[in-house]
N, C-alpha and C positions, 0 to 999 in steps of 0.2 A: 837630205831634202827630197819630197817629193819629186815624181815628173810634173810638167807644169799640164794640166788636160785644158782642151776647148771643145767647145761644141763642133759640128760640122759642118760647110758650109751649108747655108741655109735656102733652099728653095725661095721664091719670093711670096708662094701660098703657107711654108713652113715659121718665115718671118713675121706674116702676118698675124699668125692665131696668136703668140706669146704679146705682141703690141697691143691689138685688140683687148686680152687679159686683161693689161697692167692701165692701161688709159682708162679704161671701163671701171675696174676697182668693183663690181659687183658681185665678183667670185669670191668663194673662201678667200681666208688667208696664204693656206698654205699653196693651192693654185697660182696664185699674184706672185707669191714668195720663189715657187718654180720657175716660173716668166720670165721673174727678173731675171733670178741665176742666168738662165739660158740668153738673153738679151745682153746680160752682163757680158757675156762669156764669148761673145757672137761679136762683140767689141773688142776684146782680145785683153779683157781685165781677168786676173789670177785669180785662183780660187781662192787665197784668203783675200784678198779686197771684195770679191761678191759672198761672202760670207760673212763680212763685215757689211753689206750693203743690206744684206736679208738678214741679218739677227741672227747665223747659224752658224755651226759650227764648217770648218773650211772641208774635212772628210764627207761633210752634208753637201757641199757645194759638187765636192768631186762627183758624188754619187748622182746626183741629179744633170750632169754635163754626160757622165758615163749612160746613164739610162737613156737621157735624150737623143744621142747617137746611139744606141741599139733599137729604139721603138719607135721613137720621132716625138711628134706634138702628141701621138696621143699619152706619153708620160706624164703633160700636167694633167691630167683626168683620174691617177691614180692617187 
């Protein structure tokens, strides 16, 4: 079994941009679909339940909590 990964805790201006994202809904898809993960994750739901939430596979979940803690918010812009 995997290790179980989360985001890190979340500044309260780091918090803000992924809500903004997902409330707004004006962004790509795949930026929303980042948000959530991270918002998911930030809730303390496992990567296959936010992979189940975003349509993706749960490796995809991992990968987007793993980059979000090395770069911050600016990973939904990639």
């Amino acid at each position: 079994m995997a290790e179980r990964v989360r985001v890190r805790r979340l500044a309260s201006e780091e918090g803000a941009e992924p809500l903004r994202i997902v409330c707004r809904g004006e962004h790509g898809s795949i930026r929303v679909r980042r948000a959530m993960a991270v918002m998911a994750s930030a809730s303390g739901n496992t990567a296959l339940a936010i992979a189940r939430l975003v349509v993706a596979d749960d490796g995809t979940a991992r990968e987007v909590i793993h980059a979000f803690n090395e770069v911050g918010p600016a990973v939904l812009d990639l």
